[in-house]
LUMZA-630604 format. One line per field, with one value per atom (N, C-alpha, C, O): atom name; residue number from 1; residue in one letter; x negated, y negated, z negated. Coordinates in nm, 4 decimals, decimal comma. Atoms other than C-alpha are relative to their C-alpha. Example, Ala and Ser with C-alpha at 12.3 -4.5 7.8 and 13.67 -1.06 7.14 Angstrom:
! LUMZA-630604
site c(N | CA | C | O | N | CA | C | O)
pos c(1 | 1 | 1 | 1 | 2 | 2 | 2 | 2)
code c(A | A | A | A | S | S | S | S)
c1 c(-0,0890 | -1,2300 | -0,0900 | -0,1936 | 0,0820 | -1,3670 | 0,0770 | 0,0261)
c2 c(0,1190 | 0,4500 | -0,1200 | -0,1181 | 0,1190 | 0,1060 | -0,1090 | -0,2198)
c3 c(0,0000 | -0,7800 | 0,0000 | -0,0665 | 0,0060 | -0,7140 | -0,0730 | -0,0899)
***
This chain:
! LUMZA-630604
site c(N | CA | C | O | N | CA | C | O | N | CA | C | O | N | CA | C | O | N | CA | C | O | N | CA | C | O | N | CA | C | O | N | CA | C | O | N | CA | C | O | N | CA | C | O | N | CA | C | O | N | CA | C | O | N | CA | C | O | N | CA | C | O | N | CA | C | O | N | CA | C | O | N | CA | C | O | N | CA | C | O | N | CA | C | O | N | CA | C | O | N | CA | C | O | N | CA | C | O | N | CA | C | O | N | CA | C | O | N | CA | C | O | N | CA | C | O | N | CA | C | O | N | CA | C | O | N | CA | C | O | N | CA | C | O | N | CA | C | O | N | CA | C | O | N | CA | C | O | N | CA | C | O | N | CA | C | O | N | CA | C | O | N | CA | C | O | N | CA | C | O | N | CA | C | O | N | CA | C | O | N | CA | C | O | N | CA | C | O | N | CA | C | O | N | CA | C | O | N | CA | C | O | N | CA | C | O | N | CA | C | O | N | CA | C | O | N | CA | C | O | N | CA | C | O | N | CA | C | O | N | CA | C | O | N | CA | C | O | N | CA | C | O | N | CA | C | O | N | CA | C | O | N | CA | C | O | N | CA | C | O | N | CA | C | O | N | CA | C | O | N | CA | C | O | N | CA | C | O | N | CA | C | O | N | CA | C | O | N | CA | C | O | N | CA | C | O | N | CA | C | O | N | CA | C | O | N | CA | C | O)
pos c(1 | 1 | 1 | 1 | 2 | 2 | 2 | 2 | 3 | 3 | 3 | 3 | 4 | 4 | 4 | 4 | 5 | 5 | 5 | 5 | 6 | 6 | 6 | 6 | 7 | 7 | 7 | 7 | 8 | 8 | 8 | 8 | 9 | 9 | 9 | 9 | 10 | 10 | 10 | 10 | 11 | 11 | 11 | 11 | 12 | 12 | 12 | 12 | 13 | 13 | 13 | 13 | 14 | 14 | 14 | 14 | 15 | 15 | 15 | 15 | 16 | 16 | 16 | 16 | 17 | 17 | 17 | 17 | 18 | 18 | 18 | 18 | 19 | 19 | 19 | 19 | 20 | 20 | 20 | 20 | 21 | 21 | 21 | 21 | 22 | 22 | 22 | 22 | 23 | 23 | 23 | 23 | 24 | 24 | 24 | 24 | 25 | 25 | 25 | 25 | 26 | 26 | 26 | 26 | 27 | 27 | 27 | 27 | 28 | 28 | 28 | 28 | 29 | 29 | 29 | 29 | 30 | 30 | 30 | 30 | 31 | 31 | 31 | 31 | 32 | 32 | 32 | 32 | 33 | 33 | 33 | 33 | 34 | 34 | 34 | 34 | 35 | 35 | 35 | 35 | 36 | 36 | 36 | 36 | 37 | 37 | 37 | 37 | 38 | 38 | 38 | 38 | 39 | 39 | 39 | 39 | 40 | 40 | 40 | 40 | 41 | 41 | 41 | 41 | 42 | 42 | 42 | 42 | 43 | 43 | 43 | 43 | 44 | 44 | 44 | 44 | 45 | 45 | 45 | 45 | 46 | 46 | 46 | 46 | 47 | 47 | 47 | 47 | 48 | 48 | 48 | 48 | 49 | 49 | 49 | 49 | 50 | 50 | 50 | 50 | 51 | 51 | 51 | 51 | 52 | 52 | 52 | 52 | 53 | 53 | 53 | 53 | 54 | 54 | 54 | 54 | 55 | 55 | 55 | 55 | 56 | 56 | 56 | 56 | 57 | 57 | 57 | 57 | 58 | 58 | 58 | 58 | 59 | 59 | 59 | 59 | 60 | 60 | 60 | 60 | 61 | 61 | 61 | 61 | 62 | 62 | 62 | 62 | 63 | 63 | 63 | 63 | 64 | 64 | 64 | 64 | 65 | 65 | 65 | 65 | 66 | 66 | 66 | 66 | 67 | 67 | 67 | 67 | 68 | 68 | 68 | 68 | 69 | 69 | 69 | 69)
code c(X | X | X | X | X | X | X | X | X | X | X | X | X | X | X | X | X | X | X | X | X | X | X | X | X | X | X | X | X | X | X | X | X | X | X | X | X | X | X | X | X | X | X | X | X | X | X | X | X | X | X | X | X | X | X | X | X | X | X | X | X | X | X | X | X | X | X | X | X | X | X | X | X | X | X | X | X | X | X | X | X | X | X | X | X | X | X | X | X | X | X | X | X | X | X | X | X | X | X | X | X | X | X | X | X | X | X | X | X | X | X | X | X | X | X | X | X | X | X | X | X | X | X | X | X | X | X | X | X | X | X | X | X | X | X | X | X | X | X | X | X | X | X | X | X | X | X | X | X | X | X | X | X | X | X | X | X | X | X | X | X | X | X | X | X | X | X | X | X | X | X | X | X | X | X | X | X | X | X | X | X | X | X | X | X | X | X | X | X | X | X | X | X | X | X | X | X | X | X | X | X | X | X | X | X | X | X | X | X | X | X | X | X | X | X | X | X | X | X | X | X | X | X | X | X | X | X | X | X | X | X | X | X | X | X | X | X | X | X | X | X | X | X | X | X | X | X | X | X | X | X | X | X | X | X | X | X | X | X | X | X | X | X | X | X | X | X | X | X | X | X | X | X | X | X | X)
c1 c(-0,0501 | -10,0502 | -0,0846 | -0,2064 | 0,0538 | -10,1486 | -0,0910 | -0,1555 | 0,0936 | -10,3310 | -0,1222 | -0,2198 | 0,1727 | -10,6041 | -0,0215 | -0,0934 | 0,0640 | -10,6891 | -0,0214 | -0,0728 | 0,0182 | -10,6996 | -0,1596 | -0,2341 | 0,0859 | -10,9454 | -0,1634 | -0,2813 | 0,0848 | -11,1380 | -0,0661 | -0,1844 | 0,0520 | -11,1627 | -0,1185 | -0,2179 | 0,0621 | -11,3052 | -0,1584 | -0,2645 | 0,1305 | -11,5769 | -0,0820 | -0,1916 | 0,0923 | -11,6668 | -0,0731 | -0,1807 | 0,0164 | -11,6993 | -0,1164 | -0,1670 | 0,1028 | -11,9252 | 0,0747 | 0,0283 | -0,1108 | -11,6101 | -0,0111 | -0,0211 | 0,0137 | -11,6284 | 0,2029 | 0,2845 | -0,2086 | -11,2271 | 0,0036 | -0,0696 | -0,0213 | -11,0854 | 0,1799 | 0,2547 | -0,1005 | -10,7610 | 0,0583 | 0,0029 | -0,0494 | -10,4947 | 0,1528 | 0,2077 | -0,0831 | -10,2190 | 0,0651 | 0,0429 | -0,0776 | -10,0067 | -0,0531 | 0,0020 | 0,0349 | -10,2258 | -0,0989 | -0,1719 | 0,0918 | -10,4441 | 0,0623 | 0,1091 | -0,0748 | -10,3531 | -0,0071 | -0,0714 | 0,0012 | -10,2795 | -0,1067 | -0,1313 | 0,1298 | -10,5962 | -0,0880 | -0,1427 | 0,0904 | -10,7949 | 0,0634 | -0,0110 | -0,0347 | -10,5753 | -0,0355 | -0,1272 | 0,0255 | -10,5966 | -0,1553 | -0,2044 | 0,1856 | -11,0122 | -0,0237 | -0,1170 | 0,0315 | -10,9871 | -0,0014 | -0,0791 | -0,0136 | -10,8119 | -0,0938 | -0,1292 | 0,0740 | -11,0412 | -0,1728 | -0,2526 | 0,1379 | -11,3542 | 0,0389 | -0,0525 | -0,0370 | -11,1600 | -0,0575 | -0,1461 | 0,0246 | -11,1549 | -0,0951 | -0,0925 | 0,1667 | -11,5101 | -0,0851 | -0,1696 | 0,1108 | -11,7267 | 0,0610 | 0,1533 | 0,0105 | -11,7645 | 0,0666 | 0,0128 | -0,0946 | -11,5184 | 0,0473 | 0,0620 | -0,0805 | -11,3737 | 0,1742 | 0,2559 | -0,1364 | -11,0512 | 0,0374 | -0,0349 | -0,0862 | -10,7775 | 0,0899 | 0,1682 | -0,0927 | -10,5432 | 0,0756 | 0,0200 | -0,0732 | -10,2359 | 0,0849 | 0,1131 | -0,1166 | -9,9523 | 0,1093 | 0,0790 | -0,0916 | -9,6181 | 0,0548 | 0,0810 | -0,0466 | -9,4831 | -0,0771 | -0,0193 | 0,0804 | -9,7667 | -0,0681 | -0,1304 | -0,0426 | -9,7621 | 0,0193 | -0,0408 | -0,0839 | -9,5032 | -0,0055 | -0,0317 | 0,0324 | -9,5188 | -0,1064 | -0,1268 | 0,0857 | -9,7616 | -0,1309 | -0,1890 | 0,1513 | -10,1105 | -0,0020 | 0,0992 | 0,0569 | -10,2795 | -0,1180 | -0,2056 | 0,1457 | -10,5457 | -0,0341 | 0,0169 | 0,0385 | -10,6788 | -0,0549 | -0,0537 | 0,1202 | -10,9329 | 0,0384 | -0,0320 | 0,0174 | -10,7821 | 0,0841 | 0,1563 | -0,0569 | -10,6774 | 0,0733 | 0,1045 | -0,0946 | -10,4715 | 0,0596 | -0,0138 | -0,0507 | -10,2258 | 0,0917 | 0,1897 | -0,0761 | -10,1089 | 0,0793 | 0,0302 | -0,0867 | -9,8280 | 0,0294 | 0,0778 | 0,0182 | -9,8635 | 0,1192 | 0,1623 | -0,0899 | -9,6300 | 0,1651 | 0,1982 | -0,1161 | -9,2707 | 0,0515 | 0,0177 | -0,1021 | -9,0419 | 0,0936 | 0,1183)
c2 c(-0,0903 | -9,9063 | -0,0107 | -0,0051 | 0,0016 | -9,9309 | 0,1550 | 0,1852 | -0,0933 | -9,6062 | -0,0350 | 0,0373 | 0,0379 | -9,7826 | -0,0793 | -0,1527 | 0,1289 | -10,0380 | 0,0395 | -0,0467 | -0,0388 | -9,8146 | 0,1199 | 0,1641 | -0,0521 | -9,6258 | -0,0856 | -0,0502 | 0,1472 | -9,9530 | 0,0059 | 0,0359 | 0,0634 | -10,0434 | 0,1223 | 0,0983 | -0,0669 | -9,6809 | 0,0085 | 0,0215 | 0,0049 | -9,6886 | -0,0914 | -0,0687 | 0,1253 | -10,0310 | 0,0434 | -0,0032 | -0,0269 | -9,8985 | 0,1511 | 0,1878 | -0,1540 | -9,5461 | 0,1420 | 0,2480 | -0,1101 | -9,3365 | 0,0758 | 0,0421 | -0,0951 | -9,0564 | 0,0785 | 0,1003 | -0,0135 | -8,9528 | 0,0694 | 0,0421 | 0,0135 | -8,8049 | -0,0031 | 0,0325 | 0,0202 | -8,8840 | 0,0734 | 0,0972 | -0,0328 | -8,7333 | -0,1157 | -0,1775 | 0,1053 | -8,9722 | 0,0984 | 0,2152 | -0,0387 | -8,9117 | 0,0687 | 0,1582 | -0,0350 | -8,8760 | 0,1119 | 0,1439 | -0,0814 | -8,6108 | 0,1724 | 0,2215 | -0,0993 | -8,2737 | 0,1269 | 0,1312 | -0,1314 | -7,9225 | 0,0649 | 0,0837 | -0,0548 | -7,7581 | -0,0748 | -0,0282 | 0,0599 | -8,0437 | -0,0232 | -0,0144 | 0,0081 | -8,1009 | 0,1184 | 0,1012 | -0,0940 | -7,7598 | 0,0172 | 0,0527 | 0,0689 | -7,8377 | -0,0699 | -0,0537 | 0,1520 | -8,1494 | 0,0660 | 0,0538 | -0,0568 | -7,9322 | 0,0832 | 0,0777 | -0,1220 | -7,6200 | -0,0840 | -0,0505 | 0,0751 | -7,9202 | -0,0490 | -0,0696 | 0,0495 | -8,0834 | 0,0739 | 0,0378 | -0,0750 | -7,7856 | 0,0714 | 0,1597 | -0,0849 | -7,6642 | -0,0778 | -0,0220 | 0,0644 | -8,0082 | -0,1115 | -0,1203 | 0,1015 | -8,2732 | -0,1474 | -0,2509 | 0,0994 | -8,5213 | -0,0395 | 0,0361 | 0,0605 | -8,7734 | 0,0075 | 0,0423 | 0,0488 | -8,8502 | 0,0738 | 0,0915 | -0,0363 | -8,7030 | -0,0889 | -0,0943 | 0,0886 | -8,9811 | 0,0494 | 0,0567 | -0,0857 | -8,8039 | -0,0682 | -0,1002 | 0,0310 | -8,9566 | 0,1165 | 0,2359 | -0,1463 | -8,7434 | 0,0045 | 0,1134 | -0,0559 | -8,8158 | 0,1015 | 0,1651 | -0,0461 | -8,6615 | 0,1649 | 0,2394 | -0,1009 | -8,3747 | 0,1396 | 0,2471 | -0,0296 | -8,2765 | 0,0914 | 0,0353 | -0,0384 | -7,9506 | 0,1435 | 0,2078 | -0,1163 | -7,6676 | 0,0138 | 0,1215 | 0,0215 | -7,8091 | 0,0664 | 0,0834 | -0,0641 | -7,6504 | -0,0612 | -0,0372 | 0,1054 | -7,8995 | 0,0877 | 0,0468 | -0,0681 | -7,6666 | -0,0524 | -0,0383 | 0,0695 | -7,8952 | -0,1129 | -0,1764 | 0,1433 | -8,2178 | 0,0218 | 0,1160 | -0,0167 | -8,2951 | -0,1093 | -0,1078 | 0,0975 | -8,6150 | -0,0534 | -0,0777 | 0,0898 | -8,7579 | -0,0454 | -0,0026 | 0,1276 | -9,0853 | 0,0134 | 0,0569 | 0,0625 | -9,1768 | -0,1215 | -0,1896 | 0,1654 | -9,4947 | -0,0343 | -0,1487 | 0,0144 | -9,4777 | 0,0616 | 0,1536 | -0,0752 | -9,4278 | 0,0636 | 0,0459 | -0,0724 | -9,2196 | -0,0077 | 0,0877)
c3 c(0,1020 | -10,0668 | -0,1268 | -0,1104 | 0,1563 | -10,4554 | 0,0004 | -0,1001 | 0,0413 | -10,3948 | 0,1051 | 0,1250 | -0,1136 | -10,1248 | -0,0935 | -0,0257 | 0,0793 | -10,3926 | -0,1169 | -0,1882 | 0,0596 | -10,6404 | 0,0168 | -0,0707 | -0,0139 | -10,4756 | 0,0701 | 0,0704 | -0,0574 | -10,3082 | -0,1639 | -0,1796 | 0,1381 | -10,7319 | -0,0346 | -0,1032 | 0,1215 | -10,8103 | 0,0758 | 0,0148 | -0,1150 | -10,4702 | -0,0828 | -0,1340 | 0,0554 | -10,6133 | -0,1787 | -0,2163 | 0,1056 | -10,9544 | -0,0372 | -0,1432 | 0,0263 | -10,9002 | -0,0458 | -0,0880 | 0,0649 | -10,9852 | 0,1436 | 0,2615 | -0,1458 | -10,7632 | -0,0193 | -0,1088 | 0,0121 | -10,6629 | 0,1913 | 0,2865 | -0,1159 | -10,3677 | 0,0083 | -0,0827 | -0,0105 | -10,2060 | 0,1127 | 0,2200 | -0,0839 | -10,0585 | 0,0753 | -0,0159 | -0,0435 | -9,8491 | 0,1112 | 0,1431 | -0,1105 | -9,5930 | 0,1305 | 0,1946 | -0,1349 | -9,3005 | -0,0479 | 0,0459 | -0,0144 | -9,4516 | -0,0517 | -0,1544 | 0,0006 | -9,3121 | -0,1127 | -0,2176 | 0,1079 | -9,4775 | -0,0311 | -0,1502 | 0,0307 | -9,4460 | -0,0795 | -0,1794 | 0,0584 | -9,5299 | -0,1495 | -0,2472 | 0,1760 | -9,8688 | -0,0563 | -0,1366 | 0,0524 | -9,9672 | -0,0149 | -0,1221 | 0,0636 | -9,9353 | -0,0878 | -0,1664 | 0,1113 | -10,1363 | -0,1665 | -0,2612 | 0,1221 | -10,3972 | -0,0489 | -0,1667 | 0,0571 | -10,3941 | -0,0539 | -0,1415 | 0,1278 | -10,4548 | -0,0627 | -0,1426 | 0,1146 | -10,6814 | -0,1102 | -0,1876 | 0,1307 | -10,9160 | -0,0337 | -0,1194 | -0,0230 | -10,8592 | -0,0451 | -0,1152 | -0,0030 | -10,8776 | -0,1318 | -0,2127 | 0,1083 | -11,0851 | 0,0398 | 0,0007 | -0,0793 | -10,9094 | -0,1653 | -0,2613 | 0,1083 | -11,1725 | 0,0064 | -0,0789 | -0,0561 | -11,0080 | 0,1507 | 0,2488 | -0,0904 | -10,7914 | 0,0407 | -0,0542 | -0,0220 | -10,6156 | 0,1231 | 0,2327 | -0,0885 | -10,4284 | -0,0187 | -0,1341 | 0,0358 | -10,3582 | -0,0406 | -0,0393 | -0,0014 | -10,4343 | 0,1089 | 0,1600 | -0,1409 | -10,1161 | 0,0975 | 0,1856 | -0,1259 | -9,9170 | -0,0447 | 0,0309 | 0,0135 | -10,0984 | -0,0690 | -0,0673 | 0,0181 | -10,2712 | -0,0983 | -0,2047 | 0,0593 | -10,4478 | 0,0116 | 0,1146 | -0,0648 | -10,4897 | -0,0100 | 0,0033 | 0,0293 | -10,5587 | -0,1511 | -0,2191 | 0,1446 | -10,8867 | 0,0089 | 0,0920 | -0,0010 | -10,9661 | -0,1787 | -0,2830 | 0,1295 | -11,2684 | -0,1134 | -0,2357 | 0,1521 | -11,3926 | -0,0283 | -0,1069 | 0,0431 | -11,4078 | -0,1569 | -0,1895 | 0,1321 | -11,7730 | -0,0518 | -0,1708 | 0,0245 | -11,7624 | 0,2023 | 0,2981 | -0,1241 | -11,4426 | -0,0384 | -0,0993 | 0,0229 | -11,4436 | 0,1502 | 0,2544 | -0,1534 | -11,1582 | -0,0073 | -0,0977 | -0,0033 | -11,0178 | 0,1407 | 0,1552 | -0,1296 | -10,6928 | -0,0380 | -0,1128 | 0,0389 | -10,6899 | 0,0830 | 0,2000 | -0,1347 | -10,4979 | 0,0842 | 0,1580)
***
């Protein structure tokens, strides 16, 4: 998937990011989100399939979509 190689590039690069995909459940997304908007994370990489609608990412201030539907 274009979002593992996107995140392979940002590991390799010192970009700090976390991702959400398919296999990572409800609780733990709703974690990802609440450090998202707390720490100093650069990058958020979610697909839209995995999920969907409902997140409030407060602090991010630009999203690009790279996957389609």
């Amino acid at each position: 998937m274009v979002i593992d190689r996107v995140k392979d590039m940002f590991d390799k690069n010192g970009i700090s990011s976390y991702m959400i995909a398919g296999e990572v459940k409800g609780k733990t997304r709703m974690e990802l989100v609440d450090k998202f908007n707390s720490d100093d994370t650069n990058c958020f990489l979610i697909t839209l399939k995995s999920v969907g609608t409902g997140l409030n990412l407060t602090s991010a201030d630009v999203v690009i979509h790279l996957d389609l539907w």
